[in-house]
N, C-alpha and C positions, 0 to 999 in steps of 0.2 A: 407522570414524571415531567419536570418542567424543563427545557432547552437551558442551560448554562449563558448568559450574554454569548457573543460572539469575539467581542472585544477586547478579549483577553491576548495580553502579548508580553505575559512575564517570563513566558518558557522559551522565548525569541532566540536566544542567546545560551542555551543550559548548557550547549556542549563546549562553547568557548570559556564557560565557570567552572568547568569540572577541574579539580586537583590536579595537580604534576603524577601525581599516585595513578592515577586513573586514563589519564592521556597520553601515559606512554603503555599500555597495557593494548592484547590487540582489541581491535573493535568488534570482534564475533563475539568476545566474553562478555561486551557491555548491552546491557538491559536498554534499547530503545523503542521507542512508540511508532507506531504503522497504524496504518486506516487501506481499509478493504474498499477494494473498489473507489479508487480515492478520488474520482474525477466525476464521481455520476450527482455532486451536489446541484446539477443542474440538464435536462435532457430535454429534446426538442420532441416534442409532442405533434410536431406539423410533417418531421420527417418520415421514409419508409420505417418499419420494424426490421431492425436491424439483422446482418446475416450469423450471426450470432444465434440465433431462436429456430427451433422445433419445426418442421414445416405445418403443425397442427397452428400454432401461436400465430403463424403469419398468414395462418386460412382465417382464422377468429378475427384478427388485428383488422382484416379486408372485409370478411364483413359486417363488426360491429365500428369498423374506423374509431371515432375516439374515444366512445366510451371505452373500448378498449385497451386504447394508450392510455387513458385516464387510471383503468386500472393495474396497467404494466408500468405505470410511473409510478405507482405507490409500493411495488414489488423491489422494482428497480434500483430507486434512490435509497442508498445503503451510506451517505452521506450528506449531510446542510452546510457545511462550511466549505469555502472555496480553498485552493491551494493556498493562497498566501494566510488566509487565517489559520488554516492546519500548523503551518510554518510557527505563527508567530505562536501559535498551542504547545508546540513543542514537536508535532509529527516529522520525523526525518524518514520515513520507507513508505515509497507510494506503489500500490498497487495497480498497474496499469494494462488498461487490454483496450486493443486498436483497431481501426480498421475504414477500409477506403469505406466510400457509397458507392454500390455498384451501379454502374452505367452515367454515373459523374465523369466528365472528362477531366482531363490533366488525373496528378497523382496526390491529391491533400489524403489526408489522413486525420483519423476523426478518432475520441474516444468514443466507448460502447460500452455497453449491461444494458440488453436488451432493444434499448432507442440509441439513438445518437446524443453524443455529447458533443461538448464542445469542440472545436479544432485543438488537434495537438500540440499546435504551434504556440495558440492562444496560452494555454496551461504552461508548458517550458519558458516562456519569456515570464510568465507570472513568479515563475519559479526561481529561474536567473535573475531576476528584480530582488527579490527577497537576500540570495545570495551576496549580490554585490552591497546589500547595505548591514551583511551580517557574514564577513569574514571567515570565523571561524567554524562558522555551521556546515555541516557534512550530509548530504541527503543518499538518500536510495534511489533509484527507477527502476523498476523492476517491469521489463515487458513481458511480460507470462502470454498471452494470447492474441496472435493475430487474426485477422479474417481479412476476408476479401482483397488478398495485398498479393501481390505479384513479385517478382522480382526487382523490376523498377521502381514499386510502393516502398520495398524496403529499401533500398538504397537509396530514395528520397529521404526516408526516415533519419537514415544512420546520416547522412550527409545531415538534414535538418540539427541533429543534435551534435555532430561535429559545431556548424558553425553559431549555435544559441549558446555553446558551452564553452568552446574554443580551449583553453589553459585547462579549465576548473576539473576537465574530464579526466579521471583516475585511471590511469595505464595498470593492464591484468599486470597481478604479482603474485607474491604466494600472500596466501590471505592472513595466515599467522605474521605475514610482516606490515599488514594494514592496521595502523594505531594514529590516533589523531593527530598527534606530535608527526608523523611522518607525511600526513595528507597538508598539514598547516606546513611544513618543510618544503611541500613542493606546491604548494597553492591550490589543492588540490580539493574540490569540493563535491564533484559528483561521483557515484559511482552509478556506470549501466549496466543493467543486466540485462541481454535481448534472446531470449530463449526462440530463434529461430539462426538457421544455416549462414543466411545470409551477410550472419557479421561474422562468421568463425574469421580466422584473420585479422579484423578488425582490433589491434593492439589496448582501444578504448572502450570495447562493447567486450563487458564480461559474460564468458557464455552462463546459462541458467543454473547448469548443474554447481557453481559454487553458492546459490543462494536457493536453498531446496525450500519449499513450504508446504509439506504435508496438509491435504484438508482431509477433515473428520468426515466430510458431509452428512451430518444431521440434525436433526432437528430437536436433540435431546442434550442437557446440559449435562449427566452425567456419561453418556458415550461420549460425548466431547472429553471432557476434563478427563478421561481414563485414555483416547486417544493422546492427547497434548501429552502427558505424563509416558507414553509409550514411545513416541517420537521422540521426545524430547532426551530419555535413557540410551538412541540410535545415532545421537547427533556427532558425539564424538569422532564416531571414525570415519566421518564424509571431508572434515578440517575444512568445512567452508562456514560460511553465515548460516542463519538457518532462521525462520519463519514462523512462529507458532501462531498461527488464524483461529484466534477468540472468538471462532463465529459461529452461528447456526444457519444452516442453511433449508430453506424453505423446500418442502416436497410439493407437488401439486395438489395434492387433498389439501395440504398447508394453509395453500392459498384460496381456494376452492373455500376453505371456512374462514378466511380472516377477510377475502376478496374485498372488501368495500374500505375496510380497514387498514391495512396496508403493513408493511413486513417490520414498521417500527414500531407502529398498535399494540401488532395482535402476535407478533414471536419475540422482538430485540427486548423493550423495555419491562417487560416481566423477567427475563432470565439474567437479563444483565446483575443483577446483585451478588449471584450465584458465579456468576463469571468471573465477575469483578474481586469477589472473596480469594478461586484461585489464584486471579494475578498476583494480589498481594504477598499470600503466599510462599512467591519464588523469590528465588537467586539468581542472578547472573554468574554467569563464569565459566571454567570448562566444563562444565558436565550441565549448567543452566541456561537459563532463556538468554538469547540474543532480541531480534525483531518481536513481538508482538504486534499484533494489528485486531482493530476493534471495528464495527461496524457504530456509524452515529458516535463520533469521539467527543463530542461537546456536552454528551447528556450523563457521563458522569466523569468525576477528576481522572480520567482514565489515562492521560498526560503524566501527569504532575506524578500519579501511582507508579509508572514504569519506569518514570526517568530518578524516583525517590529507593528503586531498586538497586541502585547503584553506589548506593550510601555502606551498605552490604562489604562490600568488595573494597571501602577504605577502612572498613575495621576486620576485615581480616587483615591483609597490610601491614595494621598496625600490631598487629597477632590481638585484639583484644574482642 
C-alpha cells in the first residue's frame, strides 16, 4: 500500500465550507477526522524509553540500547505526517499523551508512545500557525495521559496553552450548545480536554469525561467493528463528544511476530480496507459517529471519507 503525497491541503479549510444547514447544528453530531496518537510522526531514538513502558521494555530497551529503540520506533510510530500537514488533511481531534523526562531539570513537557517526542510546545505553536492562517477551522486536544508530571508540570502545561492560545481557547459550556456558528461568534478555535485534576477549575481546560473514547483493544477487525457499533448505541446518554478509535492495537505476541516489520507492515495496512468499509458505512448525528480517529491517515482517503459523512445530515435537513 503506497503513502498518499503528503501535500495534500484541499481539506485545509472544510469546516469553514460546510453549509448554514450544518454550522448551526451542535458539533458532537458532525462526523469529524482524528489521528491516534497524533504526535508520534516523529520520536528520538537517542532518548531514555520513556515512563510510559513495562518495566520488562525498559530492561530490554538497556540492554539491547538501539536495536531496541529501532524496533519500538516501528511499534511506536502510529503516524508520518506532522501536525500541520494533518491540519491541512482535514484532521481536527488530536490524540495526545505527555510527559516530563525524568531527572530533566526545570518543567518542559514532551510528547510520548513509548520514546520521546517532540516538545509540546513545539507541536501547539505548529498548531496555532495553522489556526491563524485558517479562521474558521476548529481543532480538538484531547490530553488522555500524563506521566511523569507533577503538580508544577501540569500547571506549566495549562499556563503553556493559556498563553499559545490566548482568545482561540473554548470556555466549558454545555456541549449541546457547541456549534460552529457559536465558536466563529466568539473566535473561538480550540477546544482542551485535560483529563487530569489539576485543571478542574480551569474555565478553558475541558475535563475528559465530556469527550469519552472507548478503546476496543485488539487486534481483530471484527471485535473491533462490533465494539465501535456497541459504544457508539451508549453514546447518547453521556451528551458530550464522543471518540470512536479505528484502531487495532498490537498484543505482545503481535509484535514478537511482525518485530522486524513494524505495527504499519504487519497489523494497520492489511486490515485498514476492512476498517475503512465500516467508516463509510456511518452516519453522523444523534445517535452516530462524532470524532473518528485512524492510525497512518495519509494511507488511505480516510479524511476526505469522514468529513464526506456529513453530506448525510444536509439531506436529511432537506427531508430528502
Amino acid at each position: 500500500m503506497k503513502t498518499r503525497p503528503t501535500g495534500n491541503t484541499s481539506n485545509a479549510d472544510w469546516m469553514g465550507a460546510l453549509c448554514p444547514a450544518l454550522t448551526s447544528l451542535p458539533l458532537k453530531h458532525l462526523a469529524v477526522p482524528g489521528s491516534h496518537d497524533s504526535f508520534s510522526f516523529w520520536v528520538d531514538e537517542q532518548a531514555p524509553v520513556g515512563p510510559d513502558q513495562k518495566a520488562y521494555v525498559k530492561h530490554l530497551a538497556a540492554i539491547f540500547r538501539f536495536l531496541a529503540k529501532k524496533v519500538m520506533k516501528k511499534w511506536s510510530m502510529t503516524q508520518n505526517l506532522t501536525f500541520r500537514e494533518q491540519l491541512e488533511g482535514g484532521i481536527r481531534y488530536f490524540d495526545l499523551r505527555v510527559s516530563s523526562k525524568p531527572g530533566e531539570p526545570g518543567h518542559e513537557i514532551y510528547f510520548i508512545h513509548g520514546l520521546f517526542g517532540q516538545k509540546v510546545r513545539d507541536g501547539l505553536i505548529d498548531i496555532n500557525n495553522f489556526l491563524n492562517m485558517h479562521k474558521k477551522e476548529v481543532v480538538f486536544l484531547d490530553f488522555n495521559h500524563h506521566y511523569a508530571m507533577s503538580e508544577e508540570h501540569h500547571y506549566y502545561l495549562i499556563k503553556m496553552l493559556k498563553d499559545i492560545f490566548g482568545h482561540k481557547l473554548c470556555k466549558i459550556d454545555v456541549v449541546e450548545d457547541i456549534t460552529l456558528n457559536y465558536l466563529w461568534e466568539n473566535r473561538y478555535q480550540v477546544l482542551v480536554f485535560y483529563h487530569h485534576p489539576s485543571a478542574e477549575g480551569c474555565p478553558v481546560m475541558w475535563p475528559g469525561s465530556k469527550i469519552p473514547a472507548p478503546w476496543a483493544n485488539t487486534t481483530d477487525t471484527t471485535k473491533l467493528i462490533q465494539f465501535l457499533e456497541t459504544t457508539l448505541g451508549e453514546r447518547a446518554k453521556y451528551g458530550s463528544f464522543h471518540v470512536s478509535q479505528a484502531i487495532l492495537t498490537p498484543r505482545v505476541k503481535t509484535i514478537a511476530r511482525g518485530l522486524v516489520r513494524g505495527l504499519r507492515n504487519y497489523l494497520v495496512e492489511k486490515n485498514l480496507p476492512t476498517i475503512m468499509s465500516w467508516v463509510e458505512a456511518q452516519k453522523p448525528g444523534v445517535d452516530g459517529v462524532n470524532i473518528i480517529t485512524s492510525d497512518f491517515v495519509e494511507l488511505v482517503d480516510f479524511a476526505n471519507t469522514v468529513i464526506k459523512l456529513n453530506n448525510l445530515l444536509i439531506q436529511d435537513r432537506l427531508g430528502t
